[in-house]
N, C-alpha and C positions, 0 to 999 in steps of 0.2 A: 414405516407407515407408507400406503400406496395413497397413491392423488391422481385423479383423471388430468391426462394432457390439457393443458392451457394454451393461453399467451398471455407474454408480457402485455399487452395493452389491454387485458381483459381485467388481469390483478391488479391492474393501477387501476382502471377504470371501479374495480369494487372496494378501493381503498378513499379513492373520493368522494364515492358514496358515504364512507363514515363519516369524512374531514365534517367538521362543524364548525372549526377556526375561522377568525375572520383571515388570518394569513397564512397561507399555503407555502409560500416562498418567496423568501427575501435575499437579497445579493449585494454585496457591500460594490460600489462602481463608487469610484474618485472620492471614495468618504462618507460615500453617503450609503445609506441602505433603502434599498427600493423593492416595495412587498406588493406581492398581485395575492389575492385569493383565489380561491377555485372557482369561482364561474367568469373571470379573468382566462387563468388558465384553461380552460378547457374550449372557454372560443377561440382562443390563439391557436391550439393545436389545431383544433377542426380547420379554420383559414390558413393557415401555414399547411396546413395537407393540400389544401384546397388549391392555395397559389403554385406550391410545385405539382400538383396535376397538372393543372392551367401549364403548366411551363414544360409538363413533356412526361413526368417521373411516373414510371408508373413498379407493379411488383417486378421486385428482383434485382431493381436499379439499384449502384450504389452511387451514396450520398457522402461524404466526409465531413467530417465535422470538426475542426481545429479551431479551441475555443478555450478561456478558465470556466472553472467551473460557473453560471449562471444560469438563473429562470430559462434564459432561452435557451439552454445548452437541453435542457429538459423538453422544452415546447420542439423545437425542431427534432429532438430523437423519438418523442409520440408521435410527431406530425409521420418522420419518415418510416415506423413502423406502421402505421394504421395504412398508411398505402400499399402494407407488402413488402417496402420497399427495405433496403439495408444502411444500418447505421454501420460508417468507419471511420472512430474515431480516434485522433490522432494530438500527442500531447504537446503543450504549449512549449515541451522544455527538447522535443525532437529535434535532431540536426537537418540541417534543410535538405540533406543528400536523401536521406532517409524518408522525410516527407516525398520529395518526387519519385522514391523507388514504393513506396505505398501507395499513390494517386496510381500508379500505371500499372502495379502487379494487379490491383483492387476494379482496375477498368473504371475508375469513375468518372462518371461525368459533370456531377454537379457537387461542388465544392464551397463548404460553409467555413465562415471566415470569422473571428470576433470584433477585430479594431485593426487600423493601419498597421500599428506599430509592431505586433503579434505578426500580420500579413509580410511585414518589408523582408523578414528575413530569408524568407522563402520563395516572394514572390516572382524573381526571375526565374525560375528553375520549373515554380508550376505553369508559370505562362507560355513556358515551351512545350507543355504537354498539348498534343493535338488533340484527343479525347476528352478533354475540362470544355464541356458546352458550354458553362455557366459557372459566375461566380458571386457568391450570395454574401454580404458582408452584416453582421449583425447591428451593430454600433459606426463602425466604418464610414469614412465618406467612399465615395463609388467615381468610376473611370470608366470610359470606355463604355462596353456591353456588361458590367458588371450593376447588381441591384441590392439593394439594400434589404431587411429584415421586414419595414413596414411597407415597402413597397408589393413584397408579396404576398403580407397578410390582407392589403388592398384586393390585389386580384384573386386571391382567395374567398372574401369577404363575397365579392360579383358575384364569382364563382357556386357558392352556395347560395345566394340569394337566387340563382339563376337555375340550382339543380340542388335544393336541401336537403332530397333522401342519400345523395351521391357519395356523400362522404361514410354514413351505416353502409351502406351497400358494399364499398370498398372494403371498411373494416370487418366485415363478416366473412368476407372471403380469408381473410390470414389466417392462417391453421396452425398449429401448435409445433409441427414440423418444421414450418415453413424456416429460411436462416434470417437469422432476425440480424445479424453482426458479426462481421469479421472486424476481429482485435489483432493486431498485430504485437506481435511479443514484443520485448525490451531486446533481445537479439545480444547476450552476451559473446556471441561467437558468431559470424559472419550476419548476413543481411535477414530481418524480421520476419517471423511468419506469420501468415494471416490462418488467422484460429476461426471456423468455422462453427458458429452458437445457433442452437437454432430459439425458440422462442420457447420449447417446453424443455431446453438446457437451462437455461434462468431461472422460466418460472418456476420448474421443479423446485433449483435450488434454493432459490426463496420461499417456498413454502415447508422444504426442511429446515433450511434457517430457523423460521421463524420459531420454530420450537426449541430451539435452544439459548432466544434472547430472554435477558431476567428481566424483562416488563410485559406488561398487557398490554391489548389494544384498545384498549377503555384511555383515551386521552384526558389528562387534567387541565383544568386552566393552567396556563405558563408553560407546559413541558412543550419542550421545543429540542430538533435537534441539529448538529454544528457540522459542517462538510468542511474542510480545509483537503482534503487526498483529491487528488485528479479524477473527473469522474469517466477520462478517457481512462483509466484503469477499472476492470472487470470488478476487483473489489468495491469501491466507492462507489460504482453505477451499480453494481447489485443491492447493498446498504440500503441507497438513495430511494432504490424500488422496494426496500421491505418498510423502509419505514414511510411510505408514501401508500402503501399497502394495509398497513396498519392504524394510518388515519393520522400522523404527527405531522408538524409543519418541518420544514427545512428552513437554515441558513446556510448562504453561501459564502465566504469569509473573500476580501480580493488579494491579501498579499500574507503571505503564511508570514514574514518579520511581524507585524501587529497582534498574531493571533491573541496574546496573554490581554492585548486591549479587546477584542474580538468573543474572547471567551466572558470576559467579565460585563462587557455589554449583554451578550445573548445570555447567559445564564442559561446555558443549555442542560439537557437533560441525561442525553446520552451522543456519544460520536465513536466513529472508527478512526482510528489510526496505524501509524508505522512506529517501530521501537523507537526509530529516531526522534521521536516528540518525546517522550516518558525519559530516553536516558539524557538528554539534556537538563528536562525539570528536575532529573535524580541528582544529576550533577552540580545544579545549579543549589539544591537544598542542601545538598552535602556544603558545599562552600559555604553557603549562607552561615552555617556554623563558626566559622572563621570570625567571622565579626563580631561574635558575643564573647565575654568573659566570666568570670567567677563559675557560680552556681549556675545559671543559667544556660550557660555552657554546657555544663555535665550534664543537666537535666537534658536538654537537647540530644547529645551527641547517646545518651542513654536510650532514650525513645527510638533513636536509626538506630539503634545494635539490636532492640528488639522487635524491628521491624523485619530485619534481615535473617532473621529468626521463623518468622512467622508463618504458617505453614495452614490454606485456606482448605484444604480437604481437612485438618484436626484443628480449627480453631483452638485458641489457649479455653483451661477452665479454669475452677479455683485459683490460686494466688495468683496465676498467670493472667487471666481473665482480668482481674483485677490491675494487675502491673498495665494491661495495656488500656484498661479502661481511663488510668492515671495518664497514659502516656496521648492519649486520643486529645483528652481537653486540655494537656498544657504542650504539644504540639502539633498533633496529626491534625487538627483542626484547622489550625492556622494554612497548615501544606495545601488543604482542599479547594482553601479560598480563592488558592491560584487560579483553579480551575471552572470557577463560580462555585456558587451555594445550592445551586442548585443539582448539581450533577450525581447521579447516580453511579455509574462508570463507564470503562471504553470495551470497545474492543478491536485487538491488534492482530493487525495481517501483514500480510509483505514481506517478512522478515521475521525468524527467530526473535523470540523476546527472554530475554535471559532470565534463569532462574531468580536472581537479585530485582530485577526490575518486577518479575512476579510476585514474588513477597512483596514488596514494595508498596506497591499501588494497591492490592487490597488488604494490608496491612494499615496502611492510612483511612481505610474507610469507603475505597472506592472499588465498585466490582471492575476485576480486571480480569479478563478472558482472553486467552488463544486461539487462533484459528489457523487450521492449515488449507491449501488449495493450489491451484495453476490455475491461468487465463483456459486452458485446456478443457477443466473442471466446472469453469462458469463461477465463480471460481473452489465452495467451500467443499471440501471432501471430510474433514474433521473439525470440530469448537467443543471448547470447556462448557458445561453446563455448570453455572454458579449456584443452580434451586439444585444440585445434587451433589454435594460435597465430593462424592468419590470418584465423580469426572471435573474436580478441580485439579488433579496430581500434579506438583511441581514437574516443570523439564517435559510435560507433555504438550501436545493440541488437542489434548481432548478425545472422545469417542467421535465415532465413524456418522454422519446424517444418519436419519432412519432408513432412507432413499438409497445410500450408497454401500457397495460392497466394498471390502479393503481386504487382501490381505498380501503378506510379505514373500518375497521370493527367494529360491535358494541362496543367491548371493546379497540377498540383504532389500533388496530393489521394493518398493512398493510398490504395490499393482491395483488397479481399480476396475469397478464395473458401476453403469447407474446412468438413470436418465439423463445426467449434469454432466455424461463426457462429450465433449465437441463432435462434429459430424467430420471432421478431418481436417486438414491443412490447405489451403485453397493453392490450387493449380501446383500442386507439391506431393502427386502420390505415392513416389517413393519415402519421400519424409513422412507420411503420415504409418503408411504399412511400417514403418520403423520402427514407433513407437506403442505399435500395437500389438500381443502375444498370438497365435498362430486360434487361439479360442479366446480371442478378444477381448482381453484385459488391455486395460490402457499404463503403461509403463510412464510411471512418472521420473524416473530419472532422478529421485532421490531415495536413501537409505536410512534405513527406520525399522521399528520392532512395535508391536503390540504387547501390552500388559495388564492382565485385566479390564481388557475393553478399551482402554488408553492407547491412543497411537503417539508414537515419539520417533522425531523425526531427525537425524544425527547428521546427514549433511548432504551436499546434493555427491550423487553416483560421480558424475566426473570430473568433481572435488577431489576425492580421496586418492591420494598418491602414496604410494610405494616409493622410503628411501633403500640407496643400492645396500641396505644390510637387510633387506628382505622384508621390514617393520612397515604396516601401512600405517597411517595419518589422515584422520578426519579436519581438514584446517579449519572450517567454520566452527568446530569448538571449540578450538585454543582461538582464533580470530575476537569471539565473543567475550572471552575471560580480560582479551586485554583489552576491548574496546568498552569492558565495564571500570574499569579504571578512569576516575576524572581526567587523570591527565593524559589517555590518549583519545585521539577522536576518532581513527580511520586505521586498520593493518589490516594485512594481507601475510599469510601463513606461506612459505615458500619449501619444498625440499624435495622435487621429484628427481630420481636417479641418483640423489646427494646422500651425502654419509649421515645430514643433519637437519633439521628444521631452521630455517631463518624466517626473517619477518621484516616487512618494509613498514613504516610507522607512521603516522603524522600523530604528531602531538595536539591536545588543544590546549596552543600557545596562550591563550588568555587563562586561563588557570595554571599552567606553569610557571609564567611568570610574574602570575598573584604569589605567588606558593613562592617562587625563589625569592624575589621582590622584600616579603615578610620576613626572610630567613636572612635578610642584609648583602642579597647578591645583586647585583647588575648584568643584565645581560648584553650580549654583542648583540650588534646588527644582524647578523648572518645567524640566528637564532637553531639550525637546527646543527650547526656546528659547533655551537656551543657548549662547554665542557659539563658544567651544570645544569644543563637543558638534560644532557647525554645521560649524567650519575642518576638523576631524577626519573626516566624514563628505565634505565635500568635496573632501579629498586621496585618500577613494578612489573614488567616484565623478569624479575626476579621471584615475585609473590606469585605471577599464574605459572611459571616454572614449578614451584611448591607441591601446585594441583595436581600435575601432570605425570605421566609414566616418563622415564628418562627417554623414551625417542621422541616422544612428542615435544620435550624441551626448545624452547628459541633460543640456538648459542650462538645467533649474532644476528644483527639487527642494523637497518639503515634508518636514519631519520630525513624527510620530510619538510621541505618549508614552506609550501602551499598545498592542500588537500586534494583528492581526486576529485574531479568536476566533471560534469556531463560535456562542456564544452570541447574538456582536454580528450573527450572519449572515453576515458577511463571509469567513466559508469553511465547505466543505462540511465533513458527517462525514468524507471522505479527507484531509482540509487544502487542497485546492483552493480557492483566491482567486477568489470571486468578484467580478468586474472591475464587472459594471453593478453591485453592490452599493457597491464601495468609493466608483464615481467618484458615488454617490447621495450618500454621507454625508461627503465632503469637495467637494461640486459648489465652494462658495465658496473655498475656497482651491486649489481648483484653477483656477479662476476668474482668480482672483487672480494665479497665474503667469502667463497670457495677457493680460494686460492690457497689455503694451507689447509686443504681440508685431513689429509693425511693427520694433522695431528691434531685433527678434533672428529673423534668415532662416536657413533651411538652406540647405546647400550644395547 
């Protein structure tokens, strides 16, 4: 489908024209939930435009924005689009090196802050930037030359009473072109790049979005929807704009640990997530089993085997239909309640969601959808349509936007064309001309095939390694199989130039030692050393071995006794594992496994 060029603040702008709610958006701060409606909102932006006028900002400026998700993380990113000017936001969970290499590549001057505490970590590093004129603290108390949130909506507030047509006048200049945002990637491999969006890269893709979520924009009383994802990530700030587009209200959750209290409070309707939410709740219901006995038991552990069964392009019919209609009221019902009663489904970005968690979640009752995309993309280039069975296909992302072109390259590469590709790399031209074919396809750097309209996406390009018997290896698919296993939480697929596949592992030590604990074992202190830890992890990285062609097998493995962390480096702000980082800081036990590799060959 074609759409005349926009902007982002013209779609929001005709989404709250629907809203009728009395609350727009709500943000859970120290406990509490605090709701503004829309004509709240919409004078905060117009005065927070107004105050950073007043204070210098005018188009093309950038603004930064390091903040959790809140109301005002929304008010300051309209405020600084309506002036032209550029949103670059930056995530709560960035290492501070990284923040001051953003503040200085991004030239910014004026810099948005949420609360002391958020600020401390970074705060020597930005203060030595010469270029930070101004520092704007939301919540915060203020120092020095720095100002707080209301103090600007103050001289905003003059500001328009002083000149009310000033703020339309501005906003009518932003043009659909104009670059509404530079994201900086998650930076798996060396320092982040700022991704270049411009305002009709968004809006486009939220208007092809939009035709592929299973709800209308006809609001009911109650339907409401749940943000827990970063809305400095591309995904979550695009969401946030379609269903803000659409007329629904938003919450804003303050610490993802409470979410299950978080979910049953709001009784949301629909949210986007990461796999990492869904295979914990898989995990946690799998256990849950553990604690019943007799019939109840069976009947339980009966209903998950025909869940994993379940296949949402050919819904069961006759008896089968029936078995799951048995299996819905004496237990899928209960699983939904985790998520409130009210919930319709999600949908999951960021990361592969594996076939088992696909069955899973709309096997129970809940529409689960796939998407695929890059910060690059703005971000959807592919999503499951749930209203058409035969772009639900297991193991895919679904078909291509109406809006986007796709297709695959001789060596596997996907390639893209469409409104929603970025304008380039900021101040990075040879990295941009990089990723873009000589007749302007955009090279997404991961490998995938098309099937019936379905795109399926196998793993990223410079993932896939060649062991030295010539066999290549996709690791994000074996990675997936064992990280669908309760008991490991985190691996990494290891074997370039090696005769064999290995695997670094964390366990998740709190079901393992549920699991050994029951079976009358004790474990050591020293838990990933432990010989029972070890057999236990080895009979299921024995079961995804099963799966597999014999080179892709993991025939040796290191365990693990603290998980990869963003702190330690080892994954990005998205939770992306960075791979040259891990094999840096385990080179010698990695090492270690190759040491008699002579008599262990692939096949």
């Amino acid at each position: 489908m074609s759409y005349e060029p926009t902007t982002i603040i013209s779609e929001i702008d005709k989404g709250l024209k629907k809203h009728d709610k009395e609350v727009l958006f709500s943000t859970k701060r120290r406990g509490e939930w605090l709701e503004t409606g829309k004509k709240e909102f919409r004078s905060k932006v117009r005065h927070f435009a107004m105050g950073l006028y007043e204070l210098g900002i005018r188009s093309g400026d950038r603004v930064s924005l390091h903040s959790e998700n809140s109301t005002e993380w929304l008010i300051c990113d309209q405020a600084v689009l309506s002036l032209g000017a550029v949103t670059v936001p930056i995530y709560t969970t960035q290492p501070s090196e990284q923040i001051k290499f953003i503040l200085e590549d991004a030239g910014v001057e004026t810099h948005i802050i949420s609360n002391d505490e958020l600020f401390e970590q970074s705060k020597s590093l930005v203060m030595e930037i010469p270029d930070i004129e101004r520092i704007i603290t939301i919540y915060g108390t203020t120092e020095g030359d720095m100002l707080d949130f209301e103090e600007v909506l103050g001289r905003g507030k003059k500001k328009n009473d002083d000149e009310p047509e000033l703020f339309e006048n501005l906003r009518a200049k932003v043009e659909a072109h104009d670059l509404a945002t530079l994201i900086y990637t998650s930076g798996t491999t060396g320092d982040p790049k700022g991704v270049m969006l411009s305002h009709w890269n968004i809006a486009s893709n939220l208007l092809a979005s939009r035709e592929r979520v299973p709800f209308e924009d006809t609001v009911e009383e109650g339907q409401c929807m749940f943000s827990y994802l970063p809305l400095s990530h591309v995904f979550e700030r695009l969401v946030t704009y379609l269903y803000i587009s659409m007329g629904y209200p938003v919450y804003y959750i303050e610490d993802v640990d409470e979410i299950l209290d978080d979910l049953a409070y709001v009784q949301p309707f629909y949210f986007a997530t990461i796999p990492r939410l869904l295979e914990k709740v898989h995990t946690g219901v799998k256990m849950k089993g553990q604690e019943m006995t007799g019939l109840k038991k069976k009947l339980y552990y009966w209903a998950l085997g025909l869940a994993e069964d379940y296949d949402p392009e050919h819904p069961p019919t006759g008896w089968g239909a029936l078995k799951h209609t048995i299996a819905d009221i004496l237990v899928y019902s209960q699983i939904r309640e985790r998520f409130g009663s009210h919930l319709l489904g999600v949908v999951s970005g960021g990361a592969a969601l594996s076939e088992k968690l696909f069955r899973f979640m709309n096997a129970i009752g809940l529409i689960c959808i796939q998407g695929y995309g890059l910060t690059e993309t703005s971000p959807v280039l592919s999503v499951q349509d749930a209203l058409n069975t035969k772009y639900m296909r297991v193991g895919s992302s679904g078909p291509p936007l109406s809006n986007v072109e796709v297709k695959v390259a001789d060596d596997g590469e996907i390639l893209t064309k469409g409104p929603n590709i970025m304008l380039g790399y900021y101040n990075d031209e040879e990295k941009t001309n990089e990723v873009f074919t000589d007749d302007g396809w955009f090279k997404t750097g991961d490998v995938g095939k098309l099937e019936n309209g379905n795109l399926f996406i196998t793993d990223r390009k410079k993932s896939v390694f060649k062991l030295s018997t010539g066999k290549y290896v996709a690791p994000k698919t074996i990675e997936n199989l064992l990280t669908g296993s309760s008991y490991i939480d985190q691996a990494v697929v290891l074997g370039y130039k090696r005769k064999f596949c290995s695997a670094v592992i964390v366990p998740d030590y709190e079901h393992v030692v549920n699991k050994l604990e029951k079976s009358g074992k004790s474990i050591g202190d020293d838990r990933s050393e432990d010989p029972s830890v070890r057999q236990l992890i080895q009979q299921e990285v024995d079961s995804v071995n099963s799966q597999l062609s014999p080179w892709e097998t993991v025939k040796k493995f290191i365990l693990l006794a603290e998980p990869f962390t963003i702190e330690s480096g080892e994954l990005t702000p998205t939770l992306k594992v960075k791979r040259p980082i891990v094999k840096e800081h385990y080179e010698e036990e990695i090492d270690e496994m190759y040491e008699d590799e002579e008599e262990n060959t692939a096949d």
